[in-house]
Each structure stands twice: as C-alpha cells, then as structure tokens.
C-alpha positions as CSV (number, residue, x, y, z in Angstrom):
1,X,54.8,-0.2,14.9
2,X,52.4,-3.5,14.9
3,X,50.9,-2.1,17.9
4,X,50.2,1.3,16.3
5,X,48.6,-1.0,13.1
6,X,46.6,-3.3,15.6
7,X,45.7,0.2,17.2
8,X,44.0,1.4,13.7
9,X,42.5,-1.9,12.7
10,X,40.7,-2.0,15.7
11,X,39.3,1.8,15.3
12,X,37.8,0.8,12.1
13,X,36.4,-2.1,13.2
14,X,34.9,-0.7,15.9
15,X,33.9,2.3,13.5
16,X,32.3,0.3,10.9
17,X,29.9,-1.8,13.8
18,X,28.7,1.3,15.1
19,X,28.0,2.5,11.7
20,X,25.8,-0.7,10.8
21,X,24.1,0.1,14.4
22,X,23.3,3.0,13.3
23,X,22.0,2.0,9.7
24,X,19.7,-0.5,11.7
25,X,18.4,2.0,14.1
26,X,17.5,4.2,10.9
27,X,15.9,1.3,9.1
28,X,13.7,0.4,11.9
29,X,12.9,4.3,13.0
30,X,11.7,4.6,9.1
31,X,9.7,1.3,8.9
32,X,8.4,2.8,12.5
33,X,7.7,6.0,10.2
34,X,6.0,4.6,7.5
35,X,3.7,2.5,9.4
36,X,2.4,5.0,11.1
37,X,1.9,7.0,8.1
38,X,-0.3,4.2,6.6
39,X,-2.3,3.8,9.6
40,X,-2.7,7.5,9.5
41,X,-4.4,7.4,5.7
42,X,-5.7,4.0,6.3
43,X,-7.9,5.5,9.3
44,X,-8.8,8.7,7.7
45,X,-10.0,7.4,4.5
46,X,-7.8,9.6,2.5
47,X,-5.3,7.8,0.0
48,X,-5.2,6.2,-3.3
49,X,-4.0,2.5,-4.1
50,X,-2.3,2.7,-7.5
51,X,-2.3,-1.1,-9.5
52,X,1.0,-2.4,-10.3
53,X,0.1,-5.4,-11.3
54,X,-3.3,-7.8,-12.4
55,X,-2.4,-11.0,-11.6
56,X,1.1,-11.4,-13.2
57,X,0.6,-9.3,-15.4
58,X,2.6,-5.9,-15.4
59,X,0.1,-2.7,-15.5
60,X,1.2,0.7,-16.9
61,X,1.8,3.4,-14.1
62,X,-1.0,5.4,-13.2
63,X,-3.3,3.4,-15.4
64,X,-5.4,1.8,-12.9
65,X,-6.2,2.3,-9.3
66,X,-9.0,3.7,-6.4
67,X,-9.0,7.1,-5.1
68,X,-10.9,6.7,-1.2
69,X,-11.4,10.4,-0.2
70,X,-14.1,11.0,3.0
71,X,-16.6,11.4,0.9
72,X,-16.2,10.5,-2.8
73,X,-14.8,6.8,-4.0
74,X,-13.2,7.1,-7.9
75,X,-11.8,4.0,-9.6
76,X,-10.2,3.0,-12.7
77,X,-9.8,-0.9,-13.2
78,X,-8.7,-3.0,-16.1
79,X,-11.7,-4.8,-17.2
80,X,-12.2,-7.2,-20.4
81,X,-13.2,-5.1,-23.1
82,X,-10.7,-1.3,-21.5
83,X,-10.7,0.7,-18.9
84,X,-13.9,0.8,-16.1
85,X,-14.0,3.8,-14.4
86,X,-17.0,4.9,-11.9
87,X,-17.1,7.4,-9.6
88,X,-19.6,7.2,-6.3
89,X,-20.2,9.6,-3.1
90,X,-22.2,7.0,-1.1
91,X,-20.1,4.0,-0.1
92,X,-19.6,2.0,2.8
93,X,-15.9,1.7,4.3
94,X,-14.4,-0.6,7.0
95,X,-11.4,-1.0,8.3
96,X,-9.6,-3.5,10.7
97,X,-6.0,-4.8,11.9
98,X,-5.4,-8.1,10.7
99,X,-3.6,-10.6,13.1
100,X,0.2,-10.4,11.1
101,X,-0.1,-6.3,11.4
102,X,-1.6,-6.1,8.1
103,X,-4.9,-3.7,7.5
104,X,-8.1,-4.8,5.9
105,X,-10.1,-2.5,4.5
106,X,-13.8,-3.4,2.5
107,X,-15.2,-0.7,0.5
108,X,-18.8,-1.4,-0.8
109,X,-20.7,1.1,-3.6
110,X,-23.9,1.6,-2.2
111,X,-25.3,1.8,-5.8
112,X,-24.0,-1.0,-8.5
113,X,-21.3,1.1,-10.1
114,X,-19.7,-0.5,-13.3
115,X,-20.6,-4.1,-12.0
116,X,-18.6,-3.3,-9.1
117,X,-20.0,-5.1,-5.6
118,X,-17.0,-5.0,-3.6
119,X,-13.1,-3.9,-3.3
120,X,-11.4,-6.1,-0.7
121,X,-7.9,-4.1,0.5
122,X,-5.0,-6.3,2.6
123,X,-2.3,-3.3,3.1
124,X,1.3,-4.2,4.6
125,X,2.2,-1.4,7.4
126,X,4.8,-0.8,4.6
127,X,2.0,0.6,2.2
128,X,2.4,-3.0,-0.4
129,X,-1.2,-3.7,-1.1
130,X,-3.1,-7.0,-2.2
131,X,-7.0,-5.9,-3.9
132,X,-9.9,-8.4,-4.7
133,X,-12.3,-6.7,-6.6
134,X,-15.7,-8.7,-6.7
135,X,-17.7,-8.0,-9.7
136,X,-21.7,-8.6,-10.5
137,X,-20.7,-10.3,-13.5
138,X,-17.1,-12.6,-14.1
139,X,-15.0,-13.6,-11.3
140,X,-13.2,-11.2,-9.1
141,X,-10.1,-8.8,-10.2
142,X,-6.6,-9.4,-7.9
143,X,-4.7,-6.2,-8.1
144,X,-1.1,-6.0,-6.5
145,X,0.5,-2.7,-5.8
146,X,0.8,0.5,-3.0
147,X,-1.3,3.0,-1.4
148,X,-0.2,6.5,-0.6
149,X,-1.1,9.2,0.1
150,X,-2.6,11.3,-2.2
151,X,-1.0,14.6,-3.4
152,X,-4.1,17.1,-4.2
C-alpha cells in the first residue's frame, strides 16, 4: 500500500513539473508573439500609443495619446491650460532598435503644430512605452503608457 501511495505522489509530481514546463513554454511563445507584433506596427507606422500616465500622475483612458498612420500623425496631449490636439499629413518618422531590444522611434511635424517640435518614443518589445514630447515653448511632456495597434 505505501508503494501504491509513493506510486501516486510521484505521478503528480511529475505531472505538476511538466505542467509548469509547459506554462513557461506558453509564456515565452507569447512574449515571442507579442514582440513581433510590435515590431510589425512599429515598422509599418500604423499604431496608436495611448497615455497612461504624465509623470506620476494618473491620466483618464483614452484621454491622451498619438495616432501614427502612413500618412497622417493625430495627437491629443495634456497641456497647461486643456487638451492640445493637432492633426498633420507631413511628418518625418524614424525608427531604430535600441541596444536592450527596445525600439526608438522620433516623429518630427514638419510644420510647428500646437508648439509641438518633437515626440521621442522608447517602446518595450512588450508594447510598454516611455514618450518625451519636446515643445517650442515650456519644457518637454514625459508620457508613460502602450502602443497597439489600432482597431479602424
């Protein structure tokens, strides 16, 4: 009878490390998954970052962000006095892999849209995003929040 007991605590032992090999597997195959996805929108200049936070301070969802399309660059950013939005079709867009895996991307307005002279993007391969938006006039804007892609 201990035998038989030994017998079944070893299944599940066995059972249950198999299982956690396979969660791991499935962690790293969607990590794998979402990386590429980002590169994907990244490269194509087709997603939206959405602003989670300015500075410390909590944002409202789906209050501010950038919308990068191929050829049109929308943006709504928290600014002293409300809400700045512009809208531009002329733009200039680069994008580079950083050294830790991270993308860089610099968008510059080719006309000086709502004070705007720069947006500065550093985007995990997991989609977080860190945005330094340098203005004509005050210091820059630091955004935190994601990019995906957007759902038209």
């Amino acid at each position: 009878m201990k035998s038989i007991s030994k017998l079944f605590f070893v299944l599940i032992a066995v059972f249950a490390g198999l299982n956690t090999v396979k969660a791991q597997t499935s962690l790293k195959d969607d990590k794998a998954d979402k990386a590429a996805e980002v590169k994907g929108f990244v490269q194509s200049k087709d997603y939206v970052f959405e602003a989670t936070t300015k500075g410390s301070m909590p944002l409202g969802y789906h209050k501010f962000g950038v919308a990068i399309d191929r050829d049109t660059l929308i943006a709504t950013l928290p600014g002293s006095s409300g809400k700045v939005k512009f809208d531009c079709t002329k733009y200039g867009y680069s994008e580079w892999r950083g050294k830790n895996g991270d993308w860089n991307v610099v968008i510059k307005p080719n006309t000086q849209m709502a004070d705007v002279k720069q947006i500065k993007m550093e985007i995990t391969p997991q989609g977080h995003a860190m945005v330094e938006v340098k203005r004509s006039h005050g210091g820059p804007l630091d955004l935190n929040g994601y990019v995906k892609q957007e759902d038209y």
